[in-house]
Every structure is written in C-alpha cells, then in structure tokens.
N, C-alpha and C positions, 0 to 999 in steps of 0.2 A: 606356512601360515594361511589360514582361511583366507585372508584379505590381497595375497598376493596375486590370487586368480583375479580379481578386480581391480588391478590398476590403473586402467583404461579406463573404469567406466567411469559417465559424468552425471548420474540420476542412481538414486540411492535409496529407496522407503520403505518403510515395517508397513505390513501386508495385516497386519491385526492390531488392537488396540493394546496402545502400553502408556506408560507414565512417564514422563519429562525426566522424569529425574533418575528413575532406574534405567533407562535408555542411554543416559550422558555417556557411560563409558565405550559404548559400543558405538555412537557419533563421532567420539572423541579418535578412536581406531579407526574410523572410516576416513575422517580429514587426514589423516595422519599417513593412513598407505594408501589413498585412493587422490593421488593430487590433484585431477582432472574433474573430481564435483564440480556439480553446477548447481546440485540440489537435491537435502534432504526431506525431501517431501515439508509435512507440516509439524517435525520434529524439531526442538529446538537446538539450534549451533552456537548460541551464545555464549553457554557454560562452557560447553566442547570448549572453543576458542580461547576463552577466557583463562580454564585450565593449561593447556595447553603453553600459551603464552607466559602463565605463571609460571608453570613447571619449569619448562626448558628455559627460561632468562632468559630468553632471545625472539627478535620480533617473527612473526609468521606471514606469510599471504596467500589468499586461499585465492580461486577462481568461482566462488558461488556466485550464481549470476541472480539465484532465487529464493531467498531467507525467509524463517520464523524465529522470532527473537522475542524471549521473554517466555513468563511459565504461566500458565492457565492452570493451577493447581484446583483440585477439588477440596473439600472438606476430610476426606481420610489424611490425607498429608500437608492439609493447610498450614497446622502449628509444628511438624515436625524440625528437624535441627537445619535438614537442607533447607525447606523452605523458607523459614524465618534468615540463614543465612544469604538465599539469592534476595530476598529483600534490601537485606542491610548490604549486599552488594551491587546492586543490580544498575548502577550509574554506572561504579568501572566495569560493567560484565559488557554492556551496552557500547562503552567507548573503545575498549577494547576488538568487541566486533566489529564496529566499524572503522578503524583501522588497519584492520587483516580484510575486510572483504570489497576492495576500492572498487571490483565490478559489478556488484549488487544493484540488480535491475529493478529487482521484482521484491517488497517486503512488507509483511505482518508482524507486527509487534505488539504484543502485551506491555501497556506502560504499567510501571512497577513506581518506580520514580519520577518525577516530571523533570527533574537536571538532566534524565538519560536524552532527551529529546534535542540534547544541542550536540551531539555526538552523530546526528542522523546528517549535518550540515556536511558531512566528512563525503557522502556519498552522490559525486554529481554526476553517475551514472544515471542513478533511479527516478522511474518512471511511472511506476506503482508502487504504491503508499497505503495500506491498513492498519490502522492506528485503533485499538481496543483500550479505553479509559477505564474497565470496570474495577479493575485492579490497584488504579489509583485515586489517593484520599483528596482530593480536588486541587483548586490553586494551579493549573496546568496551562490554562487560556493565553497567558503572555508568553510562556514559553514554546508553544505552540505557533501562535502569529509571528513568531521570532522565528523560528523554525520556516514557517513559509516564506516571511520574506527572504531567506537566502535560498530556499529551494524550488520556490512556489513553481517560479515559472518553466521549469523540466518537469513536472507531476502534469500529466497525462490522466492519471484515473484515483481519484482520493479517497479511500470508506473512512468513517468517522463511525464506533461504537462505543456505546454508555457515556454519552458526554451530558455533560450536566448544566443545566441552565439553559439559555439562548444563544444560540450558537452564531456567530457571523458572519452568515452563509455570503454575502458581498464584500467582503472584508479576504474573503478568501479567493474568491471568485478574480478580486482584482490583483491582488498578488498571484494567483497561477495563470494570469491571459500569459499567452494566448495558446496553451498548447493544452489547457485542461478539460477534458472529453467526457467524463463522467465526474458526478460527486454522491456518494452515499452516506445519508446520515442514520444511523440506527435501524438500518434496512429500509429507507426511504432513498429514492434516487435521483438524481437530476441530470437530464444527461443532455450536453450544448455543444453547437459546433457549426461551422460555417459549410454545411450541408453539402451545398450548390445541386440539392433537389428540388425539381420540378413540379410540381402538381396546383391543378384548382384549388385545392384543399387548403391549403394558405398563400392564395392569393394571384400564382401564376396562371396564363392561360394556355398554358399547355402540360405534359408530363415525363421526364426525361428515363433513364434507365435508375438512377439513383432515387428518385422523387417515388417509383412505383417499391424500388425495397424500403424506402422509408415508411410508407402505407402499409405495405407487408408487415415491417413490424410492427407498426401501432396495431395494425386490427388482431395481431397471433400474442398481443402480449398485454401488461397490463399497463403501460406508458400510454400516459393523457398528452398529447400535444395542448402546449400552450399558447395560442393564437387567438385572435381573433380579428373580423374583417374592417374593426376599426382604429386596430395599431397600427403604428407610422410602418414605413418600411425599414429593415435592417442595412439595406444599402441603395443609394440614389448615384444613377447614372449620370455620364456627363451631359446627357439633351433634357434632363429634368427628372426622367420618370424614376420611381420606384419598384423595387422586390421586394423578397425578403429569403434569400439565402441562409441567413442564420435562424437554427431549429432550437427551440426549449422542449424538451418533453422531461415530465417527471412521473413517479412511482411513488404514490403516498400510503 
C-alpha cells in the first residue's frame, strides 16, 4: 500500500490546489497509516477525525501538534450535500477533533458554528490560535470571551478574522497576560511584550543587543511603535526611577 512507505513520516502536504472536501479521504488514509503526523499542512483533519471516529466506534488519538479545522468552501460547492452537511455537523466534527488531538500546539479554524468554540477548551497544549469568523452567522462574542477565559492565558499569538462589530481588544488582552505576544485582528496587529530592550528611542539612555533588533524591525517593517516621551514608565525601580521595558507596536 502507498502509505506504508510513510509510516514514519510526521509532515504531510498537497504540493497543488485541491478542495477540502474531495481531499477528506486521502487525510483520512494518511492519519490512519501514518501515526507519527504532526501535520497536514492547511488541509483540513476535522472531517478526517470525525469520520474516522464514527466509523470505527472507537475512540482515536492523533499526535498533530499543528491543525486546520473547519472548511473555507467556495461558491461551486457552497450548497452542495457535503457542505450543507459539515454545517449541520460541524459542532460534533469540531469536538470530536479536539478530543483526538490533546497535543495541538498550533491551530486555524474556520468557525462554522459558534458552540464548536467550547470544544477548543479541550486543548491546553495550544499556543497559537486563528480563529476565521466569515463563515459564521454572528452571536459568537460570548462564546468566544468564554473561550479565552479558560484558555486565554497559554495563547502566545491570537489572529482574529471577519469579526463583526467592536471587538474587545482589553477584554482579551487581560484574560491572555501574561504570555500573549502578538494580536491580529483582520490583518491589523499588535504586538506587546516585556522587551527588556534598550534604546533612546523610548526613553533609555543607552542601547542594548535586543533594543538595536527591536529598531531593526520597526525601520524593515511596517510596525509603528507606540510611545511617547510623556508616558509614565512601564516599570519603576526600587530607588524611584523609571523605564520602560514593556513595547506596544501595532500594524494598522
């Protein structure tokens, strides 16, 4: 069998474009004789898993450490039978996955359903978070803040796409301290952290090795530092004085 020459391997990806759905069976083969995945590219394992799990009666556990879950269908197979049925499925397809894949580091998900988002609580490996709202019909907001508070604070780097209304970009911020390093909303970015770079540029009098790649990136990128020379400092010393170690820069 094809797949047996691959048993070893732990990265797995289609090399040209294909569609979620006519791809399932051949994901669904690869988790099956390839137990050592870590990762199918940006192909989606949910259905895999979910099938899977259905078929045999019996529970499974994968070692993906870097998931896509959920279907970006286009307009040719928007209304067809699959897809209307991962719709009306896609909460158990979602909880499903996340109880086969308990070391899921890394994940992108198309929300389909806003219920599927308390299923994601399962995974307190995960450190990156992509979260794609286009897909779903709104009403998500609580179950999302619900979401962070039991996850927030292990999320390292958050994207947030198609979200609707005004987002509560502090609301989030204080449910992920102290370990969240970037935040993306609809391809705007913000990215915070307790530096302990050097430079004149906000405030120190000198420049350390970190403070000069902090520089490097502002000037090679399109991050605005947020400063200015009459905000307090971010941390005061025991003899009085002030820095300011902690960086805001954002991507608008």
């Amino acid at each position: 069998m094809f797949f047996n020459k691959f048993k070893r391997s732990e990265i797995f990806a289609f090399c040209f474009p294909a569609d979620y759905f006519g791809r399932s069976e051949v994901i669904t083969d690869v988790l099956i004789f390839c137990p050592n995945i870590i990762s199918v590219g940006l192909m989606d394992t949910s259905m895999s898993i979910h099938y899977i799990i259905e078929s045999k009666r019996r529970f499974f556990e994968f070692k993906l450490r870097r998931c896509f879950w959920g279907v970006c269908y286009n307009k040719t197979i928007q209304w067809s039978m699959t897809a209307v049925s991962y719709i009306r499925s896609s909460t158990d397809i979602i909880r499903n996955a996340a109880r086969a894949c308990p070391l899921v580091e890394e994940l992108a998900m198309q929300v389909v359903q806003k219920d599927s988002l308390k299923s994601l609580s399962r995974l307190s490996r995960l450190t990156f978070l992509s979260l794609s709202f286009n897909q779903c019909n709104g009403g998500y907001l609580s179950e999302f803040i619900c979401l962070m508070g039991k996850i927030g604070q292990q999320i390292k780097h958050l994207s947030l796409e198609g979200f609707n209304g005004t987002f509560p970009v502090n609301d989030i911020c204080k449910l992920s301290k102290p370990n969240l390093s970037s935040l993306s909303i609809d391809n705007k970015t913000i990215v915070i952290g307790d530096m302990n770079a050097h430079s004149t540029r906000w405030g120190y009098g000198d420049m350390n090795a970190a403070g000069k790649e902090i520089e490097d990136l502002l000037n090679s990128s399109l991050l605005d530092l947020i400063y200015d020379t009459s905000d307090p400092p971010t941390y005061i010393h025991y003899n009085g004085s002030g820095s300011t170690p902690d960086l805001l820069c954002v991507l608008i």
